[in-house]
KOLDO-84781 format. One line per 5 residues: number of its first residue (from 1); their letters; for each residue x, z, y of N, C-alpha, C, O. Coordinates in steps of 0.02 Angstrom, whole numbers, padded with zeros to 5 digits. Layout:
BEGIN
NUM> a> X/Z/Y/X/Z/Y/X/Z/Y/X/Z/Y  ...
This chain:
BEGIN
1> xxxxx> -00517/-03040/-00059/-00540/-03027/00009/-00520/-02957/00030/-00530/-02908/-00006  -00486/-02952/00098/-00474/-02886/00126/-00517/-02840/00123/-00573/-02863/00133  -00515/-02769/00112/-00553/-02717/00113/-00562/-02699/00184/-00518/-02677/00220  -00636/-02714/00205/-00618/-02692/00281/-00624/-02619/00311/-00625/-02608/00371  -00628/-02575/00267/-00618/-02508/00289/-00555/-02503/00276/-00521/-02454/00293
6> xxxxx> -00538/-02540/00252/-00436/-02512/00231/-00407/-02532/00282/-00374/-02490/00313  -00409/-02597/00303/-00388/-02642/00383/-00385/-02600/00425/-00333/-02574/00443  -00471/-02582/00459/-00481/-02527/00492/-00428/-02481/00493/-00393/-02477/00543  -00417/-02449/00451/-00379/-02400/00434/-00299/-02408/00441/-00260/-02364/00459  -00287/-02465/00424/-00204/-02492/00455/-00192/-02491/00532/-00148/-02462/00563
11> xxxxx> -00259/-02544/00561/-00247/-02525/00623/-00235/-02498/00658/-00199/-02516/00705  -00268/-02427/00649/-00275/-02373/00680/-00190/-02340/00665/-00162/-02301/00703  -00165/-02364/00607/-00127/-02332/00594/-00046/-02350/00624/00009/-02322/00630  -00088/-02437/00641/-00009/-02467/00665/-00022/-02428/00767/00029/-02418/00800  -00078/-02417/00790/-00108/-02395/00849/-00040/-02336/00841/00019/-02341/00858
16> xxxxx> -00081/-02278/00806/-00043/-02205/00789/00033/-02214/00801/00065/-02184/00844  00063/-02270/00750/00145/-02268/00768/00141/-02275/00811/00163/-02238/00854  00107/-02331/00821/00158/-02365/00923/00153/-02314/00973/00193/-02313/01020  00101/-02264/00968/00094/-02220/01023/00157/-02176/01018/00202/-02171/01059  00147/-02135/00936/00206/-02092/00906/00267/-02098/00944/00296/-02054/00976
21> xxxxx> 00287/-02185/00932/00344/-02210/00966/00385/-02202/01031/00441/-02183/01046  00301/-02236/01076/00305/-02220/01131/00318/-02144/01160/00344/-02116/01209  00304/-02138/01136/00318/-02026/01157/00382/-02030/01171/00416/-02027/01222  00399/-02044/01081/00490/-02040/01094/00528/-02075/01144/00561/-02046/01188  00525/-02123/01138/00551/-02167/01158/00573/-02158/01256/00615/-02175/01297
26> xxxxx> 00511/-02120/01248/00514/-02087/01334/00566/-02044/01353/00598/-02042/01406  00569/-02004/01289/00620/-01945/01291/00698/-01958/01304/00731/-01922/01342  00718/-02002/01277/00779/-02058/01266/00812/-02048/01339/00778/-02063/01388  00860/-02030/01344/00906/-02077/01407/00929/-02119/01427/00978/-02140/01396  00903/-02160/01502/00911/-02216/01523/00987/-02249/01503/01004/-02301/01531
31> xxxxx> 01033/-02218/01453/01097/-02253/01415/01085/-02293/01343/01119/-02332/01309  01017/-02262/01337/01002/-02283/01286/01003/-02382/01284/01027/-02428/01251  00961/-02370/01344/00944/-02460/01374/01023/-02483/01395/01046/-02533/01367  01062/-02448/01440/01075/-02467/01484/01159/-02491/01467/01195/-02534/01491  01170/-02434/01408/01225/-02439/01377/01201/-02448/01293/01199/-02403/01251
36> xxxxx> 01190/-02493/01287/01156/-02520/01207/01216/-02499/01166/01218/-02456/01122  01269/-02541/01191/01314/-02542/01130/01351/-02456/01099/01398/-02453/01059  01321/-02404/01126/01361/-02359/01102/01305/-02310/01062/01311/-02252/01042  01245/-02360/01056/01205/-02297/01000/01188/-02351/00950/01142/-02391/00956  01230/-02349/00900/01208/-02392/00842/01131/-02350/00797/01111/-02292/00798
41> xxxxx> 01108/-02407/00764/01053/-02371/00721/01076/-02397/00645/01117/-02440/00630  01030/-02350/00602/01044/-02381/00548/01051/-02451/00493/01075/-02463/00438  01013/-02489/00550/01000/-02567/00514/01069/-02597/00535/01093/-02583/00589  01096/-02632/00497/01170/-02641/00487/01168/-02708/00550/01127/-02754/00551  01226/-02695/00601/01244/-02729/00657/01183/-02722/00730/01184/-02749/00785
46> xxxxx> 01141/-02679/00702/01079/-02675/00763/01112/-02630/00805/01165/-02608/00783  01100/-02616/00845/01086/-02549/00892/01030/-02519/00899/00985/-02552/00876  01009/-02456/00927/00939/-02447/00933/00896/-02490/00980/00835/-02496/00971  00936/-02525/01037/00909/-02558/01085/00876/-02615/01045/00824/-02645/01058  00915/-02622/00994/00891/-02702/00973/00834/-02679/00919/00786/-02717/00912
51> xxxxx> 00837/-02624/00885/00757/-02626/00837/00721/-02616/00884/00665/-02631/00863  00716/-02596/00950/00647/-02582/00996/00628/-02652/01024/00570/-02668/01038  00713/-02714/01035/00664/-02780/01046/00660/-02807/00995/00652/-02866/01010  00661/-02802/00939/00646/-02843/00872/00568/-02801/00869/00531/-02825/00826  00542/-02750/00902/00474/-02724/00877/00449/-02764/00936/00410/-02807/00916
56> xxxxx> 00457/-02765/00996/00451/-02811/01032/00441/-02890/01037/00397/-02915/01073  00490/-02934/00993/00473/-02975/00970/00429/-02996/00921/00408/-03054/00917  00406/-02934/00869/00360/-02959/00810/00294/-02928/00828/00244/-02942/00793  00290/-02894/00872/00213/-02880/00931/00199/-02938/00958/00145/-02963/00943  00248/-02977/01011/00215/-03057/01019/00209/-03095/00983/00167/-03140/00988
61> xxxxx> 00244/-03090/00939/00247/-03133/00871/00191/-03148/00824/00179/-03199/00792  00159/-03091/00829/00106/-03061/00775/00043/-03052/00834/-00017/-03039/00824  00063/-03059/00871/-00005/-03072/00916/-00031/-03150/00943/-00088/-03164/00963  00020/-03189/00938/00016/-03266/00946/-00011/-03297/00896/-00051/-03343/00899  00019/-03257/00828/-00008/-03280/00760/-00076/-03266/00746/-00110/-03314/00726
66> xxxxx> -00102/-03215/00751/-00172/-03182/00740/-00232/-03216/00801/-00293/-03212/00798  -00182/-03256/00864/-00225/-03286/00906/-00233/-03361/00878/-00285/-03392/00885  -00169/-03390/00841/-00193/-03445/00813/-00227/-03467/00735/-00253/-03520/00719  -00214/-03402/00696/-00251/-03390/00664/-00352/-03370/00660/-00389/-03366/00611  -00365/-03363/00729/-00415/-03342/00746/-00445/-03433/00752/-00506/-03441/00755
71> xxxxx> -00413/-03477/00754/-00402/-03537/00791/-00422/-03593/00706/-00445/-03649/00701  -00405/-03556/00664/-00387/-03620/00601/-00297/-03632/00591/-00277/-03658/00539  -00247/-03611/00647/-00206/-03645/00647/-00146/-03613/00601/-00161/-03557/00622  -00108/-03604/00570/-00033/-03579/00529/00022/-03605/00566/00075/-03588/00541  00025/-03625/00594/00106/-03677/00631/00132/-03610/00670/00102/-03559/00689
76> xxxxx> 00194/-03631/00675/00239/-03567/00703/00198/-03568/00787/00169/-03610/00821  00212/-03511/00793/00181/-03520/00886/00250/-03535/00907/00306/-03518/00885  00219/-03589/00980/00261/-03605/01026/00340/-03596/01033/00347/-03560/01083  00385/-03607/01013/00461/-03553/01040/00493/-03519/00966/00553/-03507/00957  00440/-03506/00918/00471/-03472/00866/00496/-03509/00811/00460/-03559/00805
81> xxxxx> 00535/-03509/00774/00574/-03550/00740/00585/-03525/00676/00603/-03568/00636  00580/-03473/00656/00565/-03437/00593/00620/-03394/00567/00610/-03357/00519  00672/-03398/00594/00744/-03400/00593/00726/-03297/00590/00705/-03267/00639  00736/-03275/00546/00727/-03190/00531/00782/-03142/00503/00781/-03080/00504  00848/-03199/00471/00895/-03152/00447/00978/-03198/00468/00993/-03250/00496
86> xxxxx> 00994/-03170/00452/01078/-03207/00481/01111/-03197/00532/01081/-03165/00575  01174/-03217/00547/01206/-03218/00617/01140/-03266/00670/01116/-03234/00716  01123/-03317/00663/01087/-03341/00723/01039/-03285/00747/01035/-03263/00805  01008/-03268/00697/00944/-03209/00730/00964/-03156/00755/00935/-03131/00802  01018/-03131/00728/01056/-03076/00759/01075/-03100/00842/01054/-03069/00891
91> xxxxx> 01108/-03144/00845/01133/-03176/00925/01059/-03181/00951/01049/-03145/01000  01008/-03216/00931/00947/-03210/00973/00926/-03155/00985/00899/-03137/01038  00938/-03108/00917/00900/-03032/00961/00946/-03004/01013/00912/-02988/01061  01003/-02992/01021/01051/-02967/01068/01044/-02998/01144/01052/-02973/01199  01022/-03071/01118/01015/-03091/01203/00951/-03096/01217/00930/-03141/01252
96> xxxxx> 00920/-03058/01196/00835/-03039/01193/00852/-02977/01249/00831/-02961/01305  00891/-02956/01210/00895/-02862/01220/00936/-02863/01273/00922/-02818/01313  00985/-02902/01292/01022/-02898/01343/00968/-02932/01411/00984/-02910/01467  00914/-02975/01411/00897/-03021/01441/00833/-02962/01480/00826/-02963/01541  00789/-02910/01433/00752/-02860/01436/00789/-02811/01483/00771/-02782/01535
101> xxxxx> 00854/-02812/01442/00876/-02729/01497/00818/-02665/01506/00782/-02639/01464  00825/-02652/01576/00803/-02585/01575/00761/-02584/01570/00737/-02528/01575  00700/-02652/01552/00629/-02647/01569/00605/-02642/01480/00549/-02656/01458  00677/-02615/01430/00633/-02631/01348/00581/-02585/01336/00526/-02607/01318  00596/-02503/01347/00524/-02463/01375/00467/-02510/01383/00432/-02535/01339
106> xxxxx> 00464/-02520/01456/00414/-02552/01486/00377/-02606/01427/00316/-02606/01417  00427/-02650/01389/00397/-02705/01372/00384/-02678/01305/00325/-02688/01287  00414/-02652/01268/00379/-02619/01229/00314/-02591/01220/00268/-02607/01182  00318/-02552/01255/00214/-02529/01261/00182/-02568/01300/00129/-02544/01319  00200/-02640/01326/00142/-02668/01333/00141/-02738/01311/00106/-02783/01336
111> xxxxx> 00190/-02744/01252/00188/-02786/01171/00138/-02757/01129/00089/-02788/01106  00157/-02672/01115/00101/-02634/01090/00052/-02662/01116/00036/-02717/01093  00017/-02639/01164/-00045/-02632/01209/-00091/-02710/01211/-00153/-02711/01206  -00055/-02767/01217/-00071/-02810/01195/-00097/-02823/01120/-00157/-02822/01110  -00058/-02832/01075/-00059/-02820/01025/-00129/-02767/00987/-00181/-02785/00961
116> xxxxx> -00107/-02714/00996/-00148/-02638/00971/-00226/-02676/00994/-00270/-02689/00954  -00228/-02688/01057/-00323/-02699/01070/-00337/-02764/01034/-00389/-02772/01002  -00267/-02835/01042/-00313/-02887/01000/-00334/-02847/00933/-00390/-02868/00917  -00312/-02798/00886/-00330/-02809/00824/-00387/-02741/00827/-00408/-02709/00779  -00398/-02733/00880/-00448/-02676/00884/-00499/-02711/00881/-00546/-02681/00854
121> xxxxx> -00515/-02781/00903/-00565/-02813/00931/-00590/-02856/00907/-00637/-02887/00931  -00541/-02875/00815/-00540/-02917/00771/-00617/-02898/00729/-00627/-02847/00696  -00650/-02936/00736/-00717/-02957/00666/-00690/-02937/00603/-00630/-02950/00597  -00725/-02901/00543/-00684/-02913/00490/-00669/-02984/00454/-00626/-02997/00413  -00711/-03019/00480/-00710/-03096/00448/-00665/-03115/00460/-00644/-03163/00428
126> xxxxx> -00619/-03080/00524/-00536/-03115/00544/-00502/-03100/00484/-00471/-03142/00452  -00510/-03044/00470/-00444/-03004/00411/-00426/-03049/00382/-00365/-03058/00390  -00461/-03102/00335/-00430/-03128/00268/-00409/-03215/00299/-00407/-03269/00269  -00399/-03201/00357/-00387/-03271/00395/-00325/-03300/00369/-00290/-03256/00345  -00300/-03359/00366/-00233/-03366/00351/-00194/-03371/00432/-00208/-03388/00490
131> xxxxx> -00138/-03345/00393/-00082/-03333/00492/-00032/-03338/00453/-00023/-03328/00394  00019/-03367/00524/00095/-03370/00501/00135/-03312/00511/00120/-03272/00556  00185/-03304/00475/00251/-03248/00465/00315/-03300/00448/00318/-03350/00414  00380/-03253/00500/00428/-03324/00469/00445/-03349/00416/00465/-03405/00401  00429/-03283/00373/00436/-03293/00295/00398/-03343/00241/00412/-03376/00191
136> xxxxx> 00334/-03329/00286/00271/-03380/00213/00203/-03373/00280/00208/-03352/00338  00134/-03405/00235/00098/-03390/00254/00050/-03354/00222/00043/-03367/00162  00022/-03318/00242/-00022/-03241/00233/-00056/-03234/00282/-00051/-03263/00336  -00114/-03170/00257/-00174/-03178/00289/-00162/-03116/00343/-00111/-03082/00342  -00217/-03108/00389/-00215/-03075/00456/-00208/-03008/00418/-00154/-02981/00430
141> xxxxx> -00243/-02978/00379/-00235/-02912/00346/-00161/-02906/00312/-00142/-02849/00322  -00114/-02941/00276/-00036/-02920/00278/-00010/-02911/00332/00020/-02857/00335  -00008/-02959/00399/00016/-02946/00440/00010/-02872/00460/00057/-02833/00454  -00045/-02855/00481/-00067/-02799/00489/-00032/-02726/00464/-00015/-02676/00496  -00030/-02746/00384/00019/-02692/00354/00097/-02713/00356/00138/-02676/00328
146> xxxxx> 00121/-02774/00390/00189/-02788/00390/00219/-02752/00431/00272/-02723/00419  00168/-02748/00520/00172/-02708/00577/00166/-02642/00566/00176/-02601/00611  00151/-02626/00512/00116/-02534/00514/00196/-02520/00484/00237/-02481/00507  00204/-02569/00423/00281/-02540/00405/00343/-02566/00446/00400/-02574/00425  00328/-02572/00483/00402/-02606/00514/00387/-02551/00582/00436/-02518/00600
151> xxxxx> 00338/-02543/00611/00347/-02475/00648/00382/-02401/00628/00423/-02363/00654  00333/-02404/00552/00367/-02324/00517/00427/-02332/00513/00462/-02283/00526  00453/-02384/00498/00538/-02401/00454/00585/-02372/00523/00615/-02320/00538  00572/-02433/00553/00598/-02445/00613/00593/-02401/00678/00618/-02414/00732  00544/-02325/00654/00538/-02291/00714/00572/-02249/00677/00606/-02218/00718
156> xxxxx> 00586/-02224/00614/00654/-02175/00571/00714/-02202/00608/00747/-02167/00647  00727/-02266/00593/00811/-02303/00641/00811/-02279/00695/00865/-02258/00717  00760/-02275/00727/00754/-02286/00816/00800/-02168/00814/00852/-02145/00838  00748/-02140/00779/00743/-02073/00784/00839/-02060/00740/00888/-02047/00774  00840/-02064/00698/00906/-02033/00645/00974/-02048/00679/01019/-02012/00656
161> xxxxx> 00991/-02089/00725/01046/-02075/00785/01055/-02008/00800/01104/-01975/00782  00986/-01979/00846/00994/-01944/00894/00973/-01865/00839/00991/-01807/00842  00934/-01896/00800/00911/-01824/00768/00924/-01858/00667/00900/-01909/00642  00971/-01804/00630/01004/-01829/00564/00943/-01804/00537/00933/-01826/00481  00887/-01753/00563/00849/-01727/00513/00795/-01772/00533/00746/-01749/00503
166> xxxxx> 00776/-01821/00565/00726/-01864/00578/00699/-01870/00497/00734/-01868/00446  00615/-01881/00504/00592/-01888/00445/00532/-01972/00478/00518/-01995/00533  00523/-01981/00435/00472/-02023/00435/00406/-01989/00463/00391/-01930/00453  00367/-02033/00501/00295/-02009/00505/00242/-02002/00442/00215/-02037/00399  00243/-01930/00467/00181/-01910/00406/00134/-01969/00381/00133/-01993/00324
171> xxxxx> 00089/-01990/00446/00055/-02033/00453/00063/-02103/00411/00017/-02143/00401  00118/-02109/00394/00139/-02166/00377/00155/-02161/00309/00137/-02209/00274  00192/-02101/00275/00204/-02089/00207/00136/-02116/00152/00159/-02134/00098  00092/-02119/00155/00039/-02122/00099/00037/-02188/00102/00022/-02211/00047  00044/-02224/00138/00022/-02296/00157/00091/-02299/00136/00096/-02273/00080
176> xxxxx> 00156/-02323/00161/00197/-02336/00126/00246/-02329/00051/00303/-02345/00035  00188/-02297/00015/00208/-02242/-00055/00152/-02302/-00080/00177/-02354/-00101  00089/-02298/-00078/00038/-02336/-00095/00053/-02436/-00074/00063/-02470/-00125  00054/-02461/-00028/00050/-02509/-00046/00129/-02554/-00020/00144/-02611/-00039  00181/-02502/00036/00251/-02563/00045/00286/-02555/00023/00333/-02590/00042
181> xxxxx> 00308/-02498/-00045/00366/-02508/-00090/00359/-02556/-00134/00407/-02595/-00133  00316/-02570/-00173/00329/-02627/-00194/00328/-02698/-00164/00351/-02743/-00198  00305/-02711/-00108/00336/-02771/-00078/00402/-02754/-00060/00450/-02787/-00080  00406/-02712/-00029/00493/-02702/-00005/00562/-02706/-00069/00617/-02733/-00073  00521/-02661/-00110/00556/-02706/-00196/00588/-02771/-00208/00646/-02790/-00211
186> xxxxx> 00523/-02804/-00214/00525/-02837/-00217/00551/-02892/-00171/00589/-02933/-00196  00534/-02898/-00099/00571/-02927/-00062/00670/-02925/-00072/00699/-02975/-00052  00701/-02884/-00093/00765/-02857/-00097/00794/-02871/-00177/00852/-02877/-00197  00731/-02873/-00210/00768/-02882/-00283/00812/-02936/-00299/00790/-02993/-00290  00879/-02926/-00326/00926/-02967/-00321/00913/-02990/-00421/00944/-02959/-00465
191> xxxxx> 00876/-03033/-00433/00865/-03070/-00502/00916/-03086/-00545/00948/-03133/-00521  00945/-03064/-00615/00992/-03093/-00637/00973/-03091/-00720/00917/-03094/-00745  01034/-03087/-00753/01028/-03112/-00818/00967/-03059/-00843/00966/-03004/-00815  00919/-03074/-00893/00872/-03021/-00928/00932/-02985/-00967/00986/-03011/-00978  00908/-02909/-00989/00944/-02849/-01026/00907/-02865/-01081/00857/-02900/-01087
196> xxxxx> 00952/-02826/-01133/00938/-02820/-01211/00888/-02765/-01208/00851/-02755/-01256  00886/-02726/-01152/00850/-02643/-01172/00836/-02625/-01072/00876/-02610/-01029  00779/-02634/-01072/00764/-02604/-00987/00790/-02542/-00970/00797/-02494/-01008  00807/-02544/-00907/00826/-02481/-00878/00769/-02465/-00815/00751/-02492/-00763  00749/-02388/-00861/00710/-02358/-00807/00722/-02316/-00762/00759/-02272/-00782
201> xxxxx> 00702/-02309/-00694/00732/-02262/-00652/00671/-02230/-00637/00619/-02262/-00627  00674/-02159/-00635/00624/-02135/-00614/00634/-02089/-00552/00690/-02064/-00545  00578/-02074/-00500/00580/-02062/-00442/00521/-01976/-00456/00460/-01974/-00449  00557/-01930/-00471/00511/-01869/-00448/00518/-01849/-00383/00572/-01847/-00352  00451/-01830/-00355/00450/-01818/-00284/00438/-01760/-00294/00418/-01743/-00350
206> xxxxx> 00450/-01697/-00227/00477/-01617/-00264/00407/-01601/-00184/00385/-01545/-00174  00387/-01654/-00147/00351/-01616/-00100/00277/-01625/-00134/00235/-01593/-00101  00256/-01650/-00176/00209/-01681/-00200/00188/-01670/-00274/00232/-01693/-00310  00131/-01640/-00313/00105/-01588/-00368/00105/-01665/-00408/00078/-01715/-00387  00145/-01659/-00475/00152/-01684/-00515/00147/-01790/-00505/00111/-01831/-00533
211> xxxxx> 00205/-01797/-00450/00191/-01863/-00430/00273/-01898/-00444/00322/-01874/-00415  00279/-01955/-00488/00333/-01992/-00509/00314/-02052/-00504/00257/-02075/-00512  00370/-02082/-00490/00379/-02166/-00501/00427/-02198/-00551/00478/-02166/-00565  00420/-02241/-00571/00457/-02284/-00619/00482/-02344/-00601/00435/-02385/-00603  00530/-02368/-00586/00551/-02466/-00578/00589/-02438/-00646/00627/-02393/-00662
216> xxxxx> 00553/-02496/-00677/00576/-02513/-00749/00615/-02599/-00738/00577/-02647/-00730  00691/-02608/-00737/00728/-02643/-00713/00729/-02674/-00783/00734/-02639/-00834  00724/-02758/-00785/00732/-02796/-00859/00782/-02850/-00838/00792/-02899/-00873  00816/-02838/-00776/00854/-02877/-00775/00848/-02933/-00728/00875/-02944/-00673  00810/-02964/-00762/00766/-03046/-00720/00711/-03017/-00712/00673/-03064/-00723
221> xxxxx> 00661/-02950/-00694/00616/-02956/-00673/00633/-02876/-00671/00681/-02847/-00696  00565/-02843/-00621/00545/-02773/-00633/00488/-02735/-00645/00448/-02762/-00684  00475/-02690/-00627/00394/-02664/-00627/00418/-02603/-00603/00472/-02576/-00615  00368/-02582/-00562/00354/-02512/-00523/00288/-02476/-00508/00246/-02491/-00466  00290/-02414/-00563/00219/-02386/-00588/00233/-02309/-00583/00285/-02277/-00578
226> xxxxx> 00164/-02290/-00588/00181/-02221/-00588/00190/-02193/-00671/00160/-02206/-00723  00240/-02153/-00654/00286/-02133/-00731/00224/-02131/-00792/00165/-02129/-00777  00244/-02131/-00843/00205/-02132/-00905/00223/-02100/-00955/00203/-02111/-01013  00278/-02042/-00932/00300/-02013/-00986/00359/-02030/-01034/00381/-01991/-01076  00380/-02088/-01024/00438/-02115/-01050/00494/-02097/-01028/00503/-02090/-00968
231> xxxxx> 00549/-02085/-01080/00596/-02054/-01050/00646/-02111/-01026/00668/-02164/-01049  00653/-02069/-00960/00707/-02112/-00910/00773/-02108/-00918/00799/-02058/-00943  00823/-02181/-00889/00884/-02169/-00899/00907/-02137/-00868/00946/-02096/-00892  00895/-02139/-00800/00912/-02112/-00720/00835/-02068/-00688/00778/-02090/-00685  00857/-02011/-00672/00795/-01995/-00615/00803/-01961/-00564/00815/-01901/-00568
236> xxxxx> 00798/-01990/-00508/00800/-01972/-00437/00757/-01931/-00401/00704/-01948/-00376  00794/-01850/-00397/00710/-01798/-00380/00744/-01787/-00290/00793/-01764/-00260  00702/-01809/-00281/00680/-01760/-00211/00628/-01784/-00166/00582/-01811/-00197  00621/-01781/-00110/00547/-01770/-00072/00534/-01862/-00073/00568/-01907/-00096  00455/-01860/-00029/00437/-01944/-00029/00458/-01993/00022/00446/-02053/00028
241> xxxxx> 00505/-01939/00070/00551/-01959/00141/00614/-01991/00091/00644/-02041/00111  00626/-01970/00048/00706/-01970/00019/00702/-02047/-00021/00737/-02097/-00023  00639/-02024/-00053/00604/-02089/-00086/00610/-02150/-00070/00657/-02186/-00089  00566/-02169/-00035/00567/-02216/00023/00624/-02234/00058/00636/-02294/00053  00665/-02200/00094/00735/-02221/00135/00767/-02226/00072/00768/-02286/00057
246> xxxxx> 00795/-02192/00028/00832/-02228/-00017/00820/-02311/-00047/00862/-02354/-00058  00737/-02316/-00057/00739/-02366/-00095/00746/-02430/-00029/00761/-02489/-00041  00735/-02412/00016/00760/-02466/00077/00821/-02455/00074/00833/-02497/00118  00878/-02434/00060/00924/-02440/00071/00952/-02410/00157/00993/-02430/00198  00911/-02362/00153/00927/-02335/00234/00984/-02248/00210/01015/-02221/00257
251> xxxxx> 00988/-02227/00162/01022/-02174/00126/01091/-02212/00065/01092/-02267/00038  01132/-02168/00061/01171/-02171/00018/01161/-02132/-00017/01132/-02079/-00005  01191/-02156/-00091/01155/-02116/-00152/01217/-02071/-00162/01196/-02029/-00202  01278/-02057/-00150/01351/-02015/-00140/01330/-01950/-00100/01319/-01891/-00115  01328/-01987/-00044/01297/-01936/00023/01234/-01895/00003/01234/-01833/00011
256> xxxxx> 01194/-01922/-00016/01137/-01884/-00032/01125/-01818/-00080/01096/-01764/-00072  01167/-01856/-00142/01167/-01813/-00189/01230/-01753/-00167/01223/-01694/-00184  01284/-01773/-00132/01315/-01717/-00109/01287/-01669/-00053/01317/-01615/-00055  01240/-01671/-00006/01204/-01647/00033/01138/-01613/00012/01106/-01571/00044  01124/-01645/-00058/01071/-01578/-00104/01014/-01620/-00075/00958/-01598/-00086
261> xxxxx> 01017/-01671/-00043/00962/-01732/-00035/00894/-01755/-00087/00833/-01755/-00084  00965/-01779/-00152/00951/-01799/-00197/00963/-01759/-00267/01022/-01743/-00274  00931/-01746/-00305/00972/-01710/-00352/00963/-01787/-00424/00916/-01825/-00430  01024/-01784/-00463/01020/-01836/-00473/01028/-01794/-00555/01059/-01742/-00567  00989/-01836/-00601/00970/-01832/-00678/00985/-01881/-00730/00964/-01936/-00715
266> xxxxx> 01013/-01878/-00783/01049/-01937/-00829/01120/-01984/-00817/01175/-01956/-00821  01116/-02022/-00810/01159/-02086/-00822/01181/-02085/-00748/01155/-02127/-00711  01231/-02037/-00720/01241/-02062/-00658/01300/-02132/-00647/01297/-02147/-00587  01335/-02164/-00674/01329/-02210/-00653/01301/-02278/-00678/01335/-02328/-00685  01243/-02274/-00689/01182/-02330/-00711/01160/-02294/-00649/01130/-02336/-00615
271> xxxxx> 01161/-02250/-00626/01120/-02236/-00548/01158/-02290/-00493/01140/-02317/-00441  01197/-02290/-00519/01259/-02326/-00432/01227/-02376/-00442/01214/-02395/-00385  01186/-02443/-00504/01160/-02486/-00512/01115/-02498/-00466/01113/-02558/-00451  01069/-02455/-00432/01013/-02472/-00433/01018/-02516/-00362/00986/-02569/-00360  01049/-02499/-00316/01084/-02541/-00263/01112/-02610/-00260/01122/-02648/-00212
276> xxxxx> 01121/-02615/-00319/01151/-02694/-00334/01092/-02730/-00370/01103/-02790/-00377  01031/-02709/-00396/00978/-02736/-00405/00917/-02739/-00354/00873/-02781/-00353  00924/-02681/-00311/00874/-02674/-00241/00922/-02674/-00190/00961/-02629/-00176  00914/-02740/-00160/00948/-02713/-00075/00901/-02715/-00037/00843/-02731/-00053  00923/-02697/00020/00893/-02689/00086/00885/-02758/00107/00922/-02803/00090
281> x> 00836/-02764/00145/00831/-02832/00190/00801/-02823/00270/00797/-02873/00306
């Protein structure tokens, strides 16, 4: 059963981005909308226009769901088809984004705004409801943290165009260190033959008093804990911004470590590995 002070606490937190967002998002020049195709973002074939209607789309999305979830119901809402990765979804978001035009601003904060008050207004008895995602079904409280991380992720893409030193929201680092690296891991882990001998990678963070991570890679499976003292093959030091975008696959591990990003320890190339066992999704 959901913790409902933790819920609480997402909410507010997916609230915080969208506003965060909105700030920016103001700042932006009307080329941004108007001429999409010439500001790419980091998610491979998007533009920035298109992660602001893909946040757009999973605000109605996730607000249809949480209304039929409120209901008893799991079935896709109305229109949605589940369709989340590939060339088709890609062509639907573009003629989303082309179809929006100048009004993605506009519809943006009041996808938020919609959205933000239904889950302000949610009982905790909603939290552990079952609701649909295109992926599976899960309860109103994942969703919840699916939206909190797909704002943080997705408001770094929106920002690292226009600004290379863009960092992640503060706000968002503890929550995504604590509970969406390992789904995001996991979501990306590419499964193959088991190893004779695990390979561990360890993650020291240099902004943060004695704080490491471990994915201990076996091949056909993983695990991701905080270090234990075991000595690592590979270890990846730098801050919990570096952390995070690397292990999404939003950084290159070349670039990084040549830019003093990353400072990189042991087996560097058992490091180039770790990419071909975690991708991005």
């Amino acid at each position: 059963m959901a913790n409902s002070d933790e819920v609480k606490g997402r909410i507010q937190l997916v609230r915080d981005l969208s506003n965060e967002l909105a700030g920016y998002l103001h700042t932006l020049p009307e080329s941004i909308w108007r001429n999409a195709d010439d500001y790419a973002s980091p998610c491979e074939g998007w533009k920035v226009a298109d992660v602001i209607t893909h946040l757009i789309l999973g605000a109605n999305s996730l607000s249809l769901s949480v209304e039929n979830a409120l209901k008893g119901a799991t079935s896709p809402p109305m229109g949605h088809t589940g369709q989340f990765h590939g060339p088709a979804a890609l062509e639907l978001l573009v003629q989303t984004r082309e179809a929006i035009y100048e009004d993605l601003f506009y519809d943006f904060n009041a996808s938020c705004l919609r959205l933000n008050s239904m889950l302000v207004s949610l009982e905790p008895e909603a939290y552990g409801r079952n609701a649909w995602h295109p992926l599976f079904i899960t309860s109103v409280a994942r969703l919840i943290d699916i939206r909190a991380s797909e704002l943080a992720v997705h408001g770094w893409d929106v920002r690292y165009p226009m600004d290379r030193s863009a960092t992640l929201s503060d706000k968002a680092v503890p929550f995504l260190k604590k509970v969406f690296m390992r789904r995001w891991l996991y979501s990306g882990f590419q499964k193959g033959e088991a190893l004779r001998e695990p390979v561990r990678f360890r993650f020291k963070l240099t902004d943060t008093e004695n704080e490491s991570y471990d994915v201990l890679v076996s091949g056909d499976k993983f695990r991701l804990a905080p270090s234990d003292g075991s000595v690592a093959n590979v270890t990846f030091v730098g801050d919990s911004d570096t952390y995070i975008l690397f292990c999404m696959g939003r950084l290159s591990l070349s670039r990084s470590v040549r830019r003093g990003r990353i400072v990189l320890e042991g087996d560097a190339e058992l490091a180039t590995q770790f990419r071909g066992w975690f991708k991005g999704v």
